[in-house]
N, C-alpha and C positions, 0 to 999 in steps of 0.2 A: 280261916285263911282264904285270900283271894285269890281267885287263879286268872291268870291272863293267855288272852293266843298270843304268842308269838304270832309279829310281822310274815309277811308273804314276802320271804327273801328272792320268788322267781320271776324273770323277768316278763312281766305282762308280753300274753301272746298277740301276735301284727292281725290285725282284723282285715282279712281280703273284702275286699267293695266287689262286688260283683256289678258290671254294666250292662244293664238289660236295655237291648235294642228294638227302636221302636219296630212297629210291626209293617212292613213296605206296603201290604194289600192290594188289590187289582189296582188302582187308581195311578200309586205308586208304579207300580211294575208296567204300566202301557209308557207310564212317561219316561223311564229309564231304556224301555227298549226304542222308544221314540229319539231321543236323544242316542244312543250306541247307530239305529239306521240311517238317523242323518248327520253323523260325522264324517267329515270329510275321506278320514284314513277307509269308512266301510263301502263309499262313492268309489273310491280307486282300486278298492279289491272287488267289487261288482262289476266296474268297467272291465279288470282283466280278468273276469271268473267267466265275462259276458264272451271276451277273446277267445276262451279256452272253450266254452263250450258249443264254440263254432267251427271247431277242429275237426267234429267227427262228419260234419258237412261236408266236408272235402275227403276226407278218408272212406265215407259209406256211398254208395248212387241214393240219389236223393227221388223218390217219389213224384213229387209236382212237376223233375224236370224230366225224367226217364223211370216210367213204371215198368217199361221193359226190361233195363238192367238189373231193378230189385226184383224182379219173378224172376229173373236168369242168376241172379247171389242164391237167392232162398231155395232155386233147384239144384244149386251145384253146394248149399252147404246145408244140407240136410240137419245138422245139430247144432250147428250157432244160429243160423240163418232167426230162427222164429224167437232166439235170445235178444238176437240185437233186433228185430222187429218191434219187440215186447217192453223196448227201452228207449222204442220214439227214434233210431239213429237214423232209419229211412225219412222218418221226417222231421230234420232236425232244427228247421226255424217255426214249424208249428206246434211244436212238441210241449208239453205242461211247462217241462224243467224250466225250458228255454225264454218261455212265457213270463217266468214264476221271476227267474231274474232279470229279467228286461225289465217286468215290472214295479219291481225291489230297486233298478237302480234309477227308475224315473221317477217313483218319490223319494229315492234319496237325496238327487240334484237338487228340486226341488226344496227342500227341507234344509237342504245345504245352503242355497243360494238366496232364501227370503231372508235368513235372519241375516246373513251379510251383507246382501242390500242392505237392510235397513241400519246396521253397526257404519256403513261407507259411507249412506246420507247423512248420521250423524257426526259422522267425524269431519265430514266436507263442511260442516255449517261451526262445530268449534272450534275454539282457538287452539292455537299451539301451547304445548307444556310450559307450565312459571318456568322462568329461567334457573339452572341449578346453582344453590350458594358458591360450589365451587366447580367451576368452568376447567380447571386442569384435570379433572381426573377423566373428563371426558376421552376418549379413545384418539381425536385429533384435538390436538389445542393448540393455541397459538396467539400471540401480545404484539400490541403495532405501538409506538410514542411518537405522540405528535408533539413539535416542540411548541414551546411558549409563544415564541414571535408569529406563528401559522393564523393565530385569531381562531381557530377553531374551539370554540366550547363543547362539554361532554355531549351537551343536545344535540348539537347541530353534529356533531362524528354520530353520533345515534340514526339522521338523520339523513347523512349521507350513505353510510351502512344499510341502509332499507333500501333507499335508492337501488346500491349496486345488488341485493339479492334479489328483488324486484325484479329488476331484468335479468336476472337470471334464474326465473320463473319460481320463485321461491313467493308462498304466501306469508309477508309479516306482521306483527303487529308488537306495536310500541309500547313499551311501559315505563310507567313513571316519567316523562320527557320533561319534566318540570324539576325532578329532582333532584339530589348530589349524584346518584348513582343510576342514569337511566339504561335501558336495557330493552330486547328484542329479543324476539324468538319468530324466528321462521321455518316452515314445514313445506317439503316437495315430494312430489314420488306418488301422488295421489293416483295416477293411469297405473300403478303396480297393481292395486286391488281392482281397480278398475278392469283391467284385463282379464287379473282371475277370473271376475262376474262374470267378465263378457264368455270366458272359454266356457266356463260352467254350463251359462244360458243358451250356448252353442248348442252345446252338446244335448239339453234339454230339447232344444231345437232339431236338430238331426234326427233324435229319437221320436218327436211327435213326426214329423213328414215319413219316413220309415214306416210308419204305424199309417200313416196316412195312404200310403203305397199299398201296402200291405192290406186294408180294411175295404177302399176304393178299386184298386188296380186287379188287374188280372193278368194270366199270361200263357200263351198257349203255342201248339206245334202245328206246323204242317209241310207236308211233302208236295210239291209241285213238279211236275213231269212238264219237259218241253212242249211247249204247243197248247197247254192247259192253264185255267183261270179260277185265280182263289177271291172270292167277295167274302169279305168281313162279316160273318155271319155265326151263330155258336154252332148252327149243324155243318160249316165248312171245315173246323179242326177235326185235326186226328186225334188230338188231347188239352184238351181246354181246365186251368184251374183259376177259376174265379176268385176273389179278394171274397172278405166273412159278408160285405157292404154292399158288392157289386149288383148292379142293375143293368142287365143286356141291353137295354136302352142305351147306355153310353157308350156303344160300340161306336167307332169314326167306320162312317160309312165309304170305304173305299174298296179297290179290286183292284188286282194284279193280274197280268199275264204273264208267263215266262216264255219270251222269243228264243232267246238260245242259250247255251251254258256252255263256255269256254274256260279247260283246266290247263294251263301253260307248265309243261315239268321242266325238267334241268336235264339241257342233253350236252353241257358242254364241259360240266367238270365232273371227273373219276369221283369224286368219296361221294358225292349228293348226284349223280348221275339217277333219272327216274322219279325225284323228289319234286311235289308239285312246289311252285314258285309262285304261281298267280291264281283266283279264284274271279269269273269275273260271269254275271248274271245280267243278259240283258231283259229289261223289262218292260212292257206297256201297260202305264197307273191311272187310275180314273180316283178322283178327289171325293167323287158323288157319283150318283146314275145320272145327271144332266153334266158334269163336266166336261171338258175336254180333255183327249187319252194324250198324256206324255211319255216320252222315251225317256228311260232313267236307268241308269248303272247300278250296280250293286253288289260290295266285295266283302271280303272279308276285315273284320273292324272299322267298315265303310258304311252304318246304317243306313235306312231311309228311316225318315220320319213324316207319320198324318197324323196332324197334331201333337199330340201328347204321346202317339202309339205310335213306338219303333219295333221295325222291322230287321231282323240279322240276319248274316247268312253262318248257318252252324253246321253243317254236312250237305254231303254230294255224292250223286253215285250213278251207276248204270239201273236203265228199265228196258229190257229184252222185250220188244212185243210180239204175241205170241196170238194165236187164234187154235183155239180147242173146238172139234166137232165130235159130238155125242157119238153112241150106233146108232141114229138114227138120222145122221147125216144132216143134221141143224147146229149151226153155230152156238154154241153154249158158253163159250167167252173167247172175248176177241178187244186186247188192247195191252199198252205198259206195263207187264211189274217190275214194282220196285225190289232192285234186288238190295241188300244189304253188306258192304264189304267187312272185310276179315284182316287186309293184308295192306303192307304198302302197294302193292301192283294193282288193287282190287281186287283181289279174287274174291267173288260175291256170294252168298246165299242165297235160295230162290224158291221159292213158297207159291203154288198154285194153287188154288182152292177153286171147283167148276162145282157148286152144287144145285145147276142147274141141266148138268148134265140129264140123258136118258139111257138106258133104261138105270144105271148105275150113274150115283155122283162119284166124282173123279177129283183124284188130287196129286200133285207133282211135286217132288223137292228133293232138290238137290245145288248147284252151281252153277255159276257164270265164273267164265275166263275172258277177261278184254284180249289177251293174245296168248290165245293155247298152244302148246307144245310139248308133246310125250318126252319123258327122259329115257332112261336106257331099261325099266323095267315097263314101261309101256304107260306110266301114269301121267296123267294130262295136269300140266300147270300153267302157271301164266307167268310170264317174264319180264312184262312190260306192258305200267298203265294204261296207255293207250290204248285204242283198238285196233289191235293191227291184224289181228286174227280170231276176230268174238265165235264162241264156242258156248253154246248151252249143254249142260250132263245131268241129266235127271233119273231118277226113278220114278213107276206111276201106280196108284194102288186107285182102288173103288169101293163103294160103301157107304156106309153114311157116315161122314164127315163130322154129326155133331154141331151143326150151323140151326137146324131148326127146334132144337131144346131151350132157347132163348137165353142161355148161361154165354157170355162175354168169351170171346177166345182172342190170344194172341192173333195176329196178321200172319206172321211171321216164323210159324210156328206149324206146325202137321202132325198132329195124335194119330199116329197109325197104330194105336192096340187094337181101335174095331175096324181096320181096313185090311184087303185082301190087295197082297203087291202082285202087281202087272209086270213089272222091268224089274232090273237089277242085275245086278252085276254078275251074283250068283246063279242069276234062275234063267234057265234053256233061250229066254228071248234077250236076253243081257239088257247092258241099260241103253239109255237115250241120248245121244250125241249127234245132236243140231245146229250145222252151222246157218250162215243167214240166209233166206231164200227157200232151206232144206225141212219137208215131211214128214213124219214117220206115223205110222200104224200101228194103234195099239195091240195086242195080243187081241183074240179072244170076239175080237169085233165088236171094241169097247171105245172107237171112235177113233180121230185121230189130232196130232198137234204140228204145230209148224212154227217156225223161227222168221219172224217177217221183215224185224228190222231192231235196228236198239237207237235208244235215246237215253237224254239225259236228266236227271232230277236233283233238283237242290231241297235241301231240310232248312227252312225258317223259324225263328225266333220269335214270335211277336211277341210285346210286352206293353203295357202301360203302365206307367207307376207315374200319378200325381206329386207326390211331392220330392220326384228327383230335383225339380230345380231346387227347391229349399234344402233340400240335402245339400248340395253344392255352395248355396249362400250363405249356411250356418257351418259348413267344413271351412272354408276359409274366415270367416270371421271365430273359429274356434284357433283357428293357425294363429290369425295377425292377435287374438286376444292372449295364446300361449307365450309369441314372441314378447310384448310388451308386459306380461307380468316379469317374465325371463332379465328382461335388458333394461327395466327401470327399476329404480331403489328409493324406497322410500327417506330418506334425509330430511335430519334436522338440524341449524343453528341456532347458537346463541352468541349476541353479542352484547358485552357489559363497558359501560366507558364510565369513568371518574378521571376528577380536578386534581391532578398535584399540587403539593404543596409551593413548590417553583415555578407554578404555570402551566405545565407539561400535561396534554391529556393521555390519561393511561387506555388502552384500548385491548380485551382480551376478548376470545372470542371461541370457540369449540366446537364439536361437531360429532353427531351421534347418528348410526345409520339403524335403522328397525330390520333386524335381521342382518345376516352374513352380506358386507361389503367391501368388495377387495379392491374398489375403483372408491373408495371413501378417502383416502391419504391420495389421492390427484383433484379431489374435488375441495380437499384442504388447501392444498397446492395453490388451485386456480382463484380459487375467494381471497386468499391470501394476497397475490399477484393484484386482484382487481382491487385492491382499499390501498394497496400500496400507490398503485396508478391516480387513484380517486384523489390523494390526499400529498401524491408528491412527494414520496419520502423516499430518501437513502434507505437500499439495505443496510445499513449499519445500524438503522434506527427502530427496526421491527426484528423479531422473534417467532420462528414456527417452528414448535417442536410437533412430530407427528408419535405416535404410536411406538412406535420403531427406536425413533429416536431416546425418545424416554427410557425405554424396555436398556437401549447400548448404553446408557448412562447412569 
């Protein structure tokens, strides 16, 4: 006997394919991240990441412009202070981060901007798209008939057709003009992309002179007191920060004097009553050491410029001059300080440092009041910026001051841990209160000081930055290239003419815009209007349906 298998009555099982993917490898993965950095959408989150992280610039005191203010955050916040130090926000345009993306979005423009170059000169040199088999479905469409007795054949309506988009700055170009069916296609809107480039290459613009400022430029402080003379020199600042590039060399050799300093305040209206109104600096400027000295003004948002290198006026304020004699009856200092204000009236701070004093160096600090006036608890304020009654109040201590350990110390500033106080308010000889003209005698027969007269001091700006004007020239052509990608539209026609059978030329024609255009059914409108004019026809005898129209019907 034979035996047989029965048949496999189950239904064969579905075999999964498995798709093994090629393997990416370094090669791969630079050109993928190549391509992700210079997309356009990671260009415009760099520009605003660049926005945003220039935020903390204005929200922190910044370093290079006032190293005074970050020593006075970092002593008054003892536990964030050395956090945000530690995260670059004192210095927030020199900082890695800041670096890192400036540098990410200067080859991203880059990378953005070459390959569309080079897509814009080839599209500038080919033709326009073959005409579409069917011209109705285009978004504007629209049929003109010319009749039989016109003499117009399908060529010659071809022919005139180029004519009118010609002048009206359309590139066309003819097809088939010999045959039953000839046709045209014309293309505008070429300054759309155009513009793009232009803003793009702007902006690539902008950032290299920036960088150029930045690497060349430098930019520094200084305090000039009435009657005193600043020459351009690196030991003349009070705080000089040099560009990574700079060479002292290119300093513009000029000098200033400051003749006088007039603050004009508001004495005529109640709410801003006391409010200064005017800043005004007279000056006498020398170009060179062989020039001749000019008279020159100088206000606030009113620079001078030598050369390349502007000068500002950025603060102002009272310098009490003052002459300190030793015990040993020698002048140990004698001239302006500058005091520092606090308030709208000025009420000032005042920092004296004699460490040339004998047998003991000496040091003062405490106030100026442009016009003092005890209140009802006996305490001296000032009421009014002017000087209408200048009042110095000090305390006086001796010691050694810490000036010759060669360690950098604030101006502005008096470490009395290792001094022994003279004056004060508390202690048997109380403190110091000198008006102008007026003496006093230290305790102890540690010399004495005297109030001899007060003047006035402006705080200056200087800066050079080379490539502000390019900044300027690629800010506006980044403008007029934004507006003109904005307000032109790339557009296209086509126009198709055929022989009736009656004689009659048929003339249909359409219109396609590259990208969102809401001024595209008025530009149908107007081409429409001009082949009517071109060819003399009755509206009864043409056809424009737009978009719209079609969509109602």
């Amino acid at each position: 006997m034979t035996t047989t298998t029965p048949p496999n009555t189950e239904p064969p099982q579905e075999q999964t394919a498995t798709v093994t993917l090629p393997a990416l490898g370094a090669k791969g993965m630079l050109r993928w991240a190549w391509t992700q950095l210079t997309s356009m959408r990671t260009a415009l989150f760099l520009l605003l990441l660049l926005a945003v992280a220039a935020v903390p610039g204005s929200l922190f005191p910044q370093r290079p412009v006032n190293a005074a203010a970050v020593t006075r955050y970092l002593k008054d916040n003892p536990g964030v202070g050395p956090m945000v130090d530690a995260l670059q926000l004192f210095d927030v345009y020199t900082s890695v981060w800041f670096s890192a993306i400036y540098l990410l979005l200067f080859i991203s423009l880059i990378g953005c901007v070459l390959p569309r170059a080079r897509a814009h000169f080839k599209a500038l040199r080919s033709s326009p798209p073959r005409t579409p088999r069917r011209l109705s479905r285009l978004p504007e469409y629209g049929t003109l008939v010319l009749p039989a007795d016109a003499g117009t054949s399908a060529a010659a309506a071809i022919s005139d057709a180029a004519g009118v988009l010609k002048k009206r700055g359309y590139r066309v170009e003819v097809r088939d003009a010999d045959g039953d069916r000839p046709s045209l296609g014309a293309e505008r809107g070429f300054l759309k992309e155009a513009g793009n480039l232009l803003f793009h290459t702007s902006l690539i613009g902008v950032l290299v002179c920036v960088a150029i400022g930045g690497m060349f430029g430098y930019r520094g402080q200084k305090i000039i007191v009435e009657g005193d003379s600043f020459i351009n020199t690196l030991v003349s600042y009070d705080a000089f920060t040099p560009g990574t590039n700079f060479n002292p060399a290119w300093l513009e050799p000029f000098g200033v004097t400051l003749d006088k300093f007039e603050v004009r305040f508001d004495r005529e209206s109640t709410k801003q009553f006391g409010q200064p109104i005017d800043f005004t600096a007279a000056l006498t400027t020398r170009d060179g050491a062989d020039a001749p000295p000019r008279q020159q003004i100088l206000k606030v948002n009113d620079p001078l410029y030598f050369g390349e290198t502007g000068m500002f006026l950025v603060g102002n304020g009272y310098a009490p001059v003052v002459t300190v004699k030793d015990g040993t009856g020698k002048t140990a200092f004698s001239g302006p300080v500058v005091s520092v204000p606090s308030d709208g009236v000025y009420t000032s701070s005042v920092v004296i440092k004699v460490p040339d004093a004998a047998p003991s160096q000496l040091g003062f600090v405490g106030f100026f009041l442009p016009s003092a006036i005890k209140n009802d608890q006996g305490v001296s304020y000032s009421f009014d910026p002017d000087p209408l009654n200048p009042q110095l109040s000090l305390n006086s201590y001796y010691g050694d001051l810490g000036l010759d350990t060669g360690v950098p110390q604030n101006v502005y500033v008096l470490d009395v841990k290792k001094l022994t106080q003279l004056n004060g308010r508390d202690l048997p000889a109380g403190g110091i209160t000198l008006a102008p003209g007026a003496t006093y005698t230290l305790p102890d027969g540690k010399g004495s000081i005297s109030f001899d007269g007060l003047k006035r001091y402006i705080g200056l700006d200087v800066r050079s930055t080379p490539g502000q004007a390019g900044v300027l020239v690629f800010s506006l052509l980044a403008v007029a290239g934004l507006i003109t990608s904005l307000y032109v539209n790339r557009r296209r026609v086509w126009v198709r003419t055929g022989t009736h059978e009656d004689g009659r030329t048929m003339v249909e024609y359409g219109l396609l815009a590259r990208g969102e255009d809401h001024r595209l059914a008025g530009e149908a409108a107007a081409i429409h209007e001009l082949l009517t004019r071109q060819w003399q026809l009755a509206s009864d005898t043409s056809d424009f349906l737009s978009s719209t129209t079609r969509k109602d019907q």
